[in-house]
Backbone bond lengths (Angstrom), bond angles and torsions (degrees), N, CA, C in turn:
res aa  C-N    CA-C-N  psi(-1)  N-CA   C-N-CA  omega(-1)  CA-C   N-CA-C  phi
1 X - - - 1.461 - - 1.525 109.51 -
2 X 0.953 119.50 145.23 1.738 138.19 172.26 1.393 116.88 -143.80
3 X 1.996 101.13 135.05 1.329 102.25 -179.61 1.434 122.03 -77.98
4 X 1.259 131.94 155.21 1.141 148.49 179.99 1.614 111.58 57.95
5 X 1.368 128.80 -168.90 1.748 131.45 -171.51 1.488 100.30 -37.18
6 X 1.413 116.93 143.42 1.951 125.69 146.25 0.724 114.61 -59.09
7 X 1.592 122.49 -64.12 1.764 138.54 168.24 1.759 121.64 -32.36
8 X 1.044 133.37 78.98 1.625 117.05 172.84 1.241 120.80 -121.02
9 X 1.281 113.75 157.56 1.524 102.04 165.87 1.304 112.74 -82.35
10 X 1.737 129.20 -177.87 1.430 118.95 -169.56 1.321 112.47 -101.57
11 X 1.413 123.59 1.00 1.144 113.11 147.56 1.763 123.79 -72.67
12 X 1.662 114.40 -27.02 1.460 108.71 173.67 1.673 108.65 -68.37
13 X 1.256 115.38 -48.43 1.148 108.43 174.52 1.916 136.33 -74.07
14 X 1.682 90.31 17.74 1.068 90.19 163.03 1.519 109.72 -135.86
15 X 1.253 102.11 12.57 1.881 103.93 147.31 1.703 133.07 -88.34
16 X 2.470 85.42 -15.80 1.538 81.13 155.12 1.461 129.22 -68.92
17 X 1.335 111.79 -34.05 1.463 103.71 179.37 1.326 134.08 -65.11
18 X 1.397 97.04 -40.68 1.345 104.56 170.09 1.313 131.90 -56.75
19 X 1.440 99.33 -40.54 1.823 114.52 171.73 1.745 114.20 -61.66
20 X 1.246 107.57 -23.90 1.473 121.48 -163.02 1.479 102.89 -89.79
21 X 1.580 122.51 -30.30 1.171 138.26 148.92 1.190 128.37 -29.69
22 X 1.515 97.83 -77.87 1.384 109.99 167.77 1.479 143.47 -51.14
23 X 1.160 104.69 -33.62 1.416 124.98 -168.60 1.743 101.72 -78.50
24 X 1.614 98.16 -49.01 1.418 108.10 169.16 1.750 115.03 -39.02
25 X 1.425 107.33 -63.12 1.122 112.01 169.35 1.476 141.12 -89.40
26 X 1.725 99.50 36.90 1.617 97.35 153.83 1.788 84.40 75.69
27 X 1.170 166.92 45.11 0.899 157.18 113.47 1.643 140.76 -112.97
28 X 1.810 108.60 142.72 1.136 99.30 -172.39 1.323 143.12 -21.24
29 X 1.307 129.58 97.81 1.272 126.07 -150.42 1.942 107.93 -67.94
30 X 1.676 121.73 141.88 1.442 128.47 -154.86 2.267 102.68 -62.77
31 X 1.121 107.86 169.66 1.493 117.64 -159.41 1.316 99.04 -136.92
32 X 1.776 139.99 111.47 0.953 118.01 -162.54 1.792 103.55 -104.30
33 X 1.281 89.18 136.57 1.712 103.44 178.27 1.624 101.78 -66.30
34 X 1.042 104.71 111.52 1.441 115.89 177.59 1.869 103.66 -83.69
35 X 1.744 114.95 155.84 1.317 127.63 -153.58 1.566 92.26 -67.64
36 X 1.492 114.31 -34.45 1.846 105.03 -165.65 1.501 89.87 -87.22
37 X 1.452 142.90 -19.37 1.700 127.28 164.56 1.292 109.88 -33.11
38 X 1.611 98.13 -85.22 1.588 112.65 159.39 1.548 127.76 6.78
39 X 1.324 103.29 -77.99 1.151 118.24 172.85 0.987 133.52 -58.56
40 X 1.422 117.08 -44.08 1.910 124.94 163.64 1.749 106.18 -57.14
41 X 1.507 105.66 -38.53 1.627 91.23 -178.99 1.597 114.58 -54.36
42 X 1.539 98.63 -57.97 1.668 121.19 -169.94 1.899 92.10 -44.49
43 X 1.595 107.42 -69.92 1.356 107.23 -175.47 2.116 125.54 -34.82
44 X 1.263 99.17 -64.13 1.412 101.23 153.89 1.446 153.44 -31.64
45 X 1.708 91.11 -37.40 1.572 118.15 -173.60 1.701 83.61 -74.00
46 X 1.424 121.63 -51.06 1.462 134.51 -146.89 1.512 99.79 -70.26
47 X 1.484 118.08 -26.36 1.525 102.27 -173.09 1.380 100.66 -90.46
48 X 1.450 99.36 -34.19 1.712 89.07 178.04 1.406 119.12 -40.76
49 X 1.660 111.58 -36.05 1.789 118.24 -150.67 2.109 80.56 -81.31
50 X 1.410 111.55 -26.08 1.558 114.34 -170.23 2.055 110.02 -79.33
51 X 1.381 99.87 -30.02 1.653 102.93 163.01 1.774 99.33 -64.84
52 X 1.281 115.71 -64.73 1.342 106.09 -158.57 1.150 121.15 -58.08
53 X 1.590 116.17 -19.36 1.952 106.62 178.15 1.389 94.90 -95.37
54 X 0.935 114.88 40.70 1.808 106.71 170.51 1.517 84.38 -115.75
55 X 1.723 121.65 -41.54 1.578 97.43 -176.27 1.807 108.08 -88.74
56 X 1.144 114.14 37.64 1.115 102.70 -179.60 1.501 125.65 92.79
57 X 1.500 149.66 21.53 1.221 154.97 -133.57 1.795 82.29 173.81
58 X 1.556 98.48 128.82 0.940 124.59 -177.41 1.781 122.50 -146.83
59 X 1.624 124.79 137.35 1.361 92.40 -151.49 1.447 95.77 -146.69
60 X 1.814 120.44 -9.31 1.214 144.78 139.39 1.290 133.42 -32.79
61 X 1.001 155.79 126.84 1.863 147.81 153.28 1.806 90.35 -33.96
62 X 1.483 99.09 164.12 1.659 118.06 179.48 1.609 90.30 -71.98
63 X 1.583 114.98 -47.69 1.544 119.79 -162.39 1.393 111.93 -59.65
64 X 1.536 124.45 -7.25 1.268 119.79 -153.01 1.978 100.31 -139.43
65 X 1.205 98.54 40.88 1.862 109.30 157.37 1.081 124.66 -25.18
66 X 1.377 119.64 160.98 1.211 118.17 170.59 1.267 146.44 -68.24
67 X 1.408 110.69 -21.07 1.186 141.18 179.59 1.771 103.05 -71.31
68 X 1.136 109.69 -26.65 1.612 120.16 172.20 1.586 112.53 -83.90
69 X 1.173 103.49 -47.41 0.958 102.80 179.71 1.604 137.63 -91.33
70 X 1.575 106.41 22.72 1.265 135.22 161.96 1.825 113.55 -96.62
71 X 1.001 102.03 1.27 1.202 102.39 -169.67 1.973 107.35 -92.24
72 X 1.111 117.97 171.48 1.480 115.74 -158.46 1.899 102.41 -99.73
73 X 0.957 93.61 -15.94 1.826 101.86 174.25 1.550 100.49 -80.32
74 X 1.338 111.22 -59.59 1.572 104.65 -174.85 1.430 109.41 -50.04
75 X 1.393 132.82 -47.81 1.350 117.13 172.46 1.230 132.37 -68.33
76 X 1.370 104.64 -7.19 1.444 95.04 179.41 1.458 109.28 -110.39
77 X 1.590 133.95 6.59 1.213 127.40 101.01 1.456 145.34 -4.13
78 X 1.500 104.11 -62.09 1.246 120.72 -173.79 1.428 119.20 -70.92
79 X 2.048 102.52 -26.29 1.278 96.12 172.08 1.276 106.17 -111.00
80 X 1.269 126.78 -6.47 1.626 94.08 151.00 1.561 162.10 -91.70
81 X 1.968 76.54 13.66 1.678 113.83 164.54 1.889 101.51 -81.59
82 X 0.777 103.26 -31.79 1.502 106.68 -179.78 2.013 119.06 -66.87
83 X 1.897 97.13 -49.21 0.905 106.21 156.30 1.978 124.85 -51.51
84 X 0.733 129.98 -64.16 1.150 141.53 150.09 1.437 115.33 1.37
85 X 1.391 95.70 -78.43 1.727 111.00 -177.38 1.170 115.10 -71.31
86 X 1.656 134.27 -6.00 1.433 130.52 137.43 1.156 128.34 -80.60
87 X 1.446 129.26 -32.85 1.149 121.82 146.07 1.721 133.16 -24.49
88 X 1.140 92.04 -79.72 2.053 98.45 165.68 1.428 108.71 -82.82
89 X 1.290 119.92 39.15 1.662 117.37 161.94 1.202 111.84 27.61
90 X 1.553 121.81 58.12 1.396 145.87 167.45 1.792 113.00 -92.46
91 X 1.598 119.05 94.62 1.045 104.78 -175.93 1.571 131.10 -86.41
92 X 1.036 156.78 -97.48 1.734 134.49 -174.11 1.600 73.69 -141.70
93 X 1.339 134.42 -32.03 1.601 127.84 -170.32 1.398 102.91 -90.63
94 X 1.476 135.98 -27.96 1.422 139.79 165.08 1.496 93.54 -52.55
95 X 1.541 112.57 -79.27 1.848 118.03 -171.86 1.768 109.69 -45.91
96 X 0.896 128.99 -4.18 1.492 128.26 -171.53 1.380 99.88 -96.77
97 X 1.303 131.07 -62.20 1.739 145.93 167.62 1.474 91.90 -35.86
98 X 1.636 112.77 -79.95 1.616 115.62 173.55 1.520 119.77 -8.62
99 X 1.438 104.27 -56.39 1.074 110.47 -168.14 1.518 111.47 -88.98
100 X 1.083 113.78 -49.64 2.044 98.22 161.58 1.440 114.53 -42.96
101 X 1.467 100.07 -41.94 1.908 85.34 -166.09 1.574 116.53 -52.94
102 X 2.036 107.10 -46.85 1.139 80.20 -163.29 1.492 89.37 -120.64
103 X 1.188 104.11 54.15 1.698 116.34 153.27 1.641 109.39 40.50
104 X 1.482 103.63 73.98 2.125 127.63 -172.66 0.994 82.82 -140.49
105 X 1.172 104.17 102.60 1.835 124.39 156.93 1.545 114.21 -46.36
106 X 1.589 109.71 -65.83 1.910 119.89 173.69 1.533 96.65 -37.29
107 X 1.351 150.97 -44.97 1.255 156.04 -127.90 1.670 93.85 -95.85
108 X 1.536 111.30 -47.61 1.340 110.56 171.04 1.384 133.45 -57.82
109 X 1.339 99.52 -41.61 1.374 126.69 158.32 1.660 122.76 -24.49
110 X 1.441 87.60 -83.65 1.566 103.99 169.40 1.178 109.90 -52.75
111 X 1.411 135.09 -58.06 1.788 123.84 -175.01 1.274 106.70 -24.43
112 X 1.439 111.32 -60.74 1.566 132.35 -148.28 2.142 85.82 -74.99
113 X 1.036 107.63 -58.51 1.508 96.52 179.92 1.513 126.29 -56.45
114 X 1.858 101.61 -55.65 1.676 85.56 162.23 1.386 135.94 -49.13
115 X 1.241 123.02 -35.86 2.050 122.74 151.29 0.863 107.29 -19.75
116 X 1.645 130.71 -69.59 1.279 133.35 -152.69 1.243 97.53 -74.85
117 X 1.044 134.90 -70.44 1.807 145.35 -161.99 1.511 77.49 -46.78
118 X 1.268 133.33 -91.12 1.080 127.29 -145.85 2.134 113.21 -37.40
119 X 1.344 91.70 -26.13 1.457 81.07 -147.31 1.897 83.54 -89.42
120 X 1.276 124.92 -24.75 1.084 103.14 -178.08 1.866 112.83 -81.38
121 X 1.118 91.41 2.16 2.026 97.46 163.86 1.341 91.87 -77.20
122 X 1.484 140.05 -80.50 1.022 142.28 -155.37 1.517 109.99 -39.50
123 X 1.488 118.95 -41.49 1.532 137.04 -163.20 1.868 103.84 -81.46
124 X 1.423 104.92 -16.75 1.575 118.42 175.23 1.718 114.15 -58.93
125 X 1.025 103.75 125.41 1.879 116.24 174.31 1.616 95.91 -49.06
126 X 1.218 123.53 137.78 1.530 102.97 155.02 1.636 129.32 106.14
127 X 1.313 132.38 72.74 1.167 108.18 -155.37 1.502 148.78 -77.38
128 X 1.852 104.67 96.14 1.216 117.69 -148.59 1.442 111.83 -94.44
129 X 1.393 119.80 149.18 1.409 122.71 -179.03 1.845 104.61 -142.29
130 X 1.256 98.24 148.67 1.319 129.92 -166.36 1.522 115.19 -86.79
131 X 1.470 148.47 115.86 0.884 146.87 -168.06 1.718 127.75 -4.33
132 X 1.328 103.89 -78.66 1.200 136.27 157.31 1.735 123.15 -43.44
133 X 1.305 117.15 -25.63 1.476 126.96 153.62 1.309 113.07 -53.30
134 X 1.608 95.00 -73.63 1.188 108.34 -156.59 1.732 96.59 -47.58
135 X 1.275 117.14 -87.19 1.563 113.46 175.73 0.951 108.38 38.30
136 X 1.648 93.32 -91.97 1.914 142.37 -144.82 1.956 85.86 -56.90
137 X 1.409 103.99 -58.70 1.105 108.98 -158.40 1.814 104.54 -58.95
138 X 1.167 111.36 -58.14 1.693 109.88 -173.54 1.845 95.41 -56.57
139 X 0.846 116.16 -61.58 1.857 95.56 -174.11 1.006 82.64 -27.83
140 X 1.981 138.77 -108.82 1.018 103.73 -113.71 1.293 122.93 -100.08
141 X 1.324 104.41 22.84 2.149 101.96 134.13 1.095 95.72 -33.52
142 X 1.509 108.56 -76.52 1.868 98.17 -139.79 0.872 116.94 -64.33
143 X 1.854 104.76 -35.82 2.139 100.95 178.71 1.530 114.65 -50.79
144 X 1.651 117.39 -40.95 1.213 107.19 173.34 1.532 139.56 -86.43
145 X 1.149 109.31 17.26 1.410 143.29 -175.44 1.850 93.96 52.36
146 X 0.996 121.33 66.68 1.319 107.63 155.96 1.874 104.85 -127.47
147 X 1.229 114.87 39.59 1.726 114.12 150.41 1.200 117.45 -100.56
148 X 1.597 110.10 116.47 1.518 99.24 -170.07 1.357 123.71 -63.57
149 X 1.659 113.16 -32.40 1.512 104.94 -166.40 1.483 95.25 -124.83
150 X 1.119 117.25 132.88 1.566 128.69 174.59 1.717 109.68 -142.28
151 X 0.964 89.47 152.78 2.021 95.46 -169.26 1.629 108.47 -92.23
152 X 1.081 104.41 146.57 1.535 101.09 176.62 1.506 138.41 -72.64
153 X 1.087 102.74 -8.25 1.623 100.00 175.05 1.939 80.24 -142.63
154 X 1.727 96.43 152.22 1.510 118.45 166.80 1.839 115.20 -115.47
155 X 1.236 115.17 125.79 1.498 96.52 -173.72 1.706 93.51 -124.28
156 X 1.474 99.79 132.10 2.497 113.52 -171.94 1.577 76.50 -110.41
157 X 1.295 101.49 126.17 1.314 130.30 110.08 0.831 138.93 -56.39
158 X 1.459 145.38 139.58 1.741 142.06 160.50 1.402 75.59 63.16
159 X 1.030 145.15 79.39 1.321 146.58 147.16 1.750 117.78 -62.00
160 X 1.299 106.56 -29.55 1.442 122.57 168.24 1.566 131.91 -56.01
161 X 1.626 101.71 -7.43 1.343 105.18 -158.48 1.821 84.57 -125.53
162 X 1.462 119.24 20.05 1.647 112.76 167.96 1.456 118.35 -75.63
163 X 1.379 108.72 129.54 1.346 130.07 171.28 1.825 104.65 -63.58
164 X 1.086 113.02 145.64 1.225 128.54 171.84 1.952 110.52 -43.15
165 X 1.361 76.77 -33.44 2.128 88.98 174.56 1.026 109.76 -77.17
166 X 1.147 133.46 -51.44 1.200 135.33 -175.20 1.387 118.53 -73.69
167 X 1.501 117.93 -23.61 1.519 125.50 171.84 1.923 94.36 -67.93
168 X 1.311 115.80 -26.89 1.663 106.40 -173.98 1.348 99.30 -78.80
169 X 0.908 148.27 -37.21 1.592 165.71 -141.76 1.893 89.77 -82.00
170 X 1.198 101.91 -57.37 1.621 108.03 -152.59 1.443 92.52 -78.39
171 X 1.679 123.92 -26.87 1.392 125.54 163.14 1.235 123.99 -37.28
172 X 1.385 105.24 -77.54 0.923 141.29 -169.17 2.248 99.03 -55.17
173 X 1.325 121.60 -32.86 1.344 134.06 -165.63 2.165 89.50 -63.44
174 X 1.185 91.87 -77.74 1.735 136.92 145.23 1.284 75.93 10.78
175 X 1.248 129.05 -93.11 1.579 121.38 -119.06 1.511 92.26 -118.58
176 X 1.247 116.07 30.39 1.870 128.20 152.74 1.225 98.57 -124.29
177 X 1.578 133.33 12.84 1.354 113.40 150.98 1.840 118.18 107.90
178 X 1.710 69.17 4.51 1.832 81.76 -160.74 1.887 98.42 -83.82
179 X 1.449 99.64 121.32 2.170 92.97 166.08 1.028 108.71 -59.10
180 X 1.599 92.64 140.19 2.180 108.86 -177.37 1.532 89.11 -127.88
181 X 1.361 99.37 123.56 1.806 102.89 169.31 1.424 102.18 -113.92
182 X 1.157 143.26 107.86 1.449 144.19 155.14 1.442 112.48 -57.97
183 X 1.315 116.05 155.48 1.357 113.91 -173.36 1.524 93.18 -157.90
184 X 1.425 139.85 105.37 1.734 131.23 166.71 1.898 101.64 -175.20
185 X 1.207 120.31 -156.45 1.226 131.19 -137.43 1.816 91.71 163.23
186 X 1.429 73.43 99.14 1.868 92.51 167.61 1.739 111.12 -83.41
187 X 0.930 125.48 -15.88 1.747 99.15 162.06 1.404 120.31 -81.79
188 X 1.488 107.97 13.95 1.803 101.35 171.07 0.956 98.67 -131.72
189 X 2.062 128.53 40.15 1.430 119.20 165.27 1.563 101.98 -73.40
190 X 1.551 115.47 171.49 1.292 113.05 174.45 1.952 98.75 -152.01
191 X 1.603 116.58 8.46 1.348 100.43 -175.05 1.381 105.50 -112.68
192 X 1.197 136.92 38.92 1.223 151.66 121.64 1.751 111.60 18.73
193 X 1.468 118.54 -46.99 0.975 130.59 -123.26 1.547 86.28 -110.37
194 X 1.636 101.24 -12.85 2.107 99.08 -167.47 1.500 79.00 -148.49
195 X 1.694 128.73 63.95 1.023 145.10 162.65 1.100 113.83 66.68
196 X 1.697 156.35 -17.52 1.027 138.11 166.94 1.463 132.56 -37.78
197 X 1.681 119.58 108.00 1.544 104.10 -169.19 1.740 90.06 -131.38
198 X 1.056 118.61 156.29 1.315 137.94 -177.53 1.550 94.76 -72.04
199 X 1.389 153.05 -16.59 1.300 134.38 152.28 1.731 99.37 -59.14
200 X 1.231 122.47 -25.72 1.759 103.14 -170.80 1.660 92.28 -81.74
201 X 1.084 141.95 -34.51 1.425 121.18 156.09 1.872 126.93 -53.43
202 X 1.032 107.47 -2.74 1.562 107.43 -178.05 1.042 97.22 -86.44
203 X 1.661 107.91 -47.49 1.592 110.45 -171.41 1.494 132.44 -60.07
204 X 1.474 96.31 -39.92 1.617 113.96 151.96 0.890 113.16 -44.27
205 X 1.398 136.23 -65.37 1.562 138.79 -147.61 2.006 90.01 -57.36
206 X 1.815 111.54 -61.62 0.763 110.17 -160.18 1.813 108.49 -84.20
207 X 1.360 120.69 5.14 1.647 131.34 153.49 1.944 95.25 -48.03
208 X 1.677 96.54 -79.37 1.246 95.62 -179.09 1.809 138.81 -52.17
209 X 1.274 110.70 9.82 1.428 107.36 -164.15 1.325 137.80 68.92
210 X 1.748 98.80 21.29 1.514 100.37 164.47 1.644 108.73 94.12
211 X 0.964 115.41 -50.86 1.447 135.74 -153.06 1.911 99.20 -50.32
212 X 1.313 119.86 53.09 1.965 124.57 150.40 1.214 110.60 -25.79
213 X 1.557 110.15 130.17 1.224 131.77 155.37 1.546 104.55 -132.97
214 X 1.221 117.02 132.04 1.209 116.38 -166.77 2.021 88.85 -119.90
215 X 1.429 109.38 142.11 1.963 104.47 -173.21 1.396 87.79 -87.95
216 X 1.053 124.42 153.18 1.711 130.54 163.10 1.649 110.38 -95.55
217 X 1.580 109.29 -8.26 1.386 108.74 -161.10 1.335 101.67 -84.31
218 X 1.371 132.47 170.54 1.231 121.43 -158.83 1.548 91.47 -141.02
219 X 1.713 136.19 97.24 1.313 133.30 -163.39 1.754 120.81 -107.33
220 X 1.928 98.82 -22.19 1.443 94.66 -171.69 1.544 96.56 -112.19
221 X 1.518 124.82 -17.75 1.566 120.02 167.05 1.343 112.70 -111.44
222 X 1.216 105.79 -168.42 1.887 130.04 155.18 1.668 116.18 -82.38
223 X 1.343 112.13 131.31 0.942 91.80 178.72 2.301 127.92 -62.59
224 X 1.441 88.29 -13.45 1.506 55.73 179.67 1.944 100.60 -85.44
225 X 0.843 143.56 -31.54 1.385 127.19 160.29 1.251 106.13 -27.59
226 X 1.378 135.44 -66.76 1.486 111.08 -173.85 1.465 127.24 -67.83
227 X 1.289 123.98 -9.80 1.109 149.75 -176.42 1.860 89.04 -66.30
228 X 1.349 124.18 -60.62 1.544 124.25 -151.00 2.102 88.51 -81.84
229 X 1.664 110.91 -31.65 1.235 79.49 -170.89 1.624 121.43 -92.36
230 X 1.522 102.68 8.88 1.516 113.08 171.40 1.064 107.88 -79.00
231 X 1.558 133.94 -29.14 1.200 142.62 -176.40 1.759 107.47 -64.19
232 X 1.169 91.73 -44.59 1.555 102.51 -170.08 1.883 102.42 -71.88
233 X 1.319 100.30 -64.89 1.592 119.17 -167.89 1.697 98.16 -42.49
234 X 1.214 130.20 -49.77 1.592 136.30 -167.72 1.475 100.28 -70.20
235 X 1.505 133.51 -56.51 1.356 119.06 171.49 1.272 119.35 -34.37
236 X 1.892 120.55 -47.00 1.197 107.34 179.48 1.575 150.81 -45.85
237 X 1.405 104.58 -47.57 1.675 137.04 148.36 1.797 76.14 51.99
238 X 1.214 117.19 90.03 1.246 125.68 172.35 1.722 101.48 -102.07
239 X 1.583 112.03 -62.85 1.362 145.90 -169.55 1.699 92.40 -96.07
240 X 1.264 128.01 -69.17 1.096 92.91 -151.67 1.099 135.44 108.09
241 X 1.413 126.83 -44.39 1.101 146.23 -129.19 2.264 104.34 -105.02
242 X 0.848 114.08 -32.67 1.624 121.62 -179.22 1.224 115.46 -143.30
């Protein structure tokens, strides 16, 4: 038995742990920063950086104005560069070095912005965490075995579309013993865009021990439709990888 949905995504199921954590220990239980939070922070931070080059203080590349950076793509960029840099526990003084070394101006940029974001999370009522936290954070519950309740077998779907966090998560499941069944097909990933890359399916494959099963059954085409796009997909050999 398990409380609440079977079905989650791995950020819900890694606000169960975390929450399950907490609660255990007598503390405010976690608050999840929802994608439009996010965004009002990032958005906010941005006019501020747009007051300050009006007095003169500027903290942007020339290439990257304001007028760009009012726009709804650039922020959501911004937070999934942000995402990112919690993911690989990249802090605003790591990204600053980053950015001298290999001399990326935008890179400086961001240091100086992730500070801020960060600190007005910190300055937030409530103890709230951001997609990509949370993650990071429940692995290492589990790596350190302090989640009390975890289920015995894990079954991914769209396995193709795992974030680098979530590839730690399923690690981390892994090596308390827990069954991980993957289940996806990297030529129909599409989240690319918030780190999903068909090397994080290699890594899986070889998380799991290798062990391929390929379905022969054929559920969303005909086979000869799949026939033309296997034909096609194998020339590519971009990755490689499944």
């Amino acid at each position: 038995a398990t409380a609440g949905a079977i079905a989650r995504s791995v950020a819900s199921f890694a606000f169960q742990i975390v929450r399950a954590v907490a609660v255990r220990d007598g503390r405010e239980p976690p608050q999840l920063l929802t994608g439009s939070d996010e965004d009002q922070i990032v958005q906010d931070l941005l006019l501020g950086d747009e007051a300050d080059e009006r007095d003169g203080a500027r903290r942007w590349p020339e290439n990257m104005p304001a007028p760009i950076r009012q726009t709804k793509g650039f922020r959501a960029e911004v937070r999934t560069f942000i995402a990112e840099c919690t993911t690989l526990d990249i802090s605003p003084t790591t990204l600053a070095e980053l950015a001298r070394a290999h001399d990326v101006e935008v890179w400086h940029a961001l240091s100086a912005f992730l500070t801020d974001y960060r600190n007005v999370r910190v300055s937030m009522r409530g103890a709230h965490r951001d997609a990509a936290g949370l993650v990071r954070e429940a692995a290492e519950l589990v790596r350190t075995g302090a989640a009390p309740v975890l289920p015995r077998v894990v079954l991914v779907d769209d396995a193709q579309e795992l974030t680098t966090g979530g590839l730690a998560l399923l690690e981390a499941c892994r090596a308390q013993g827990i069954a991980v069944l993957a289940f996806g097909d990297p030529d129909i990933g599409s989240g690319a865009f918030r780190g999903a890359t068909p090397e994080n399916f290699a890594a899986l494959i070889a998380l799991l021990g290798g062990g391929v099963r390929v379905l022969r059954e054929q559920h969303r085409t005909t086979r000869s439709q799949a026939d033309v796009v296997r034909q096609v997909t194998q020339r590519i050999g971009a990755a490689g990888v499944a």
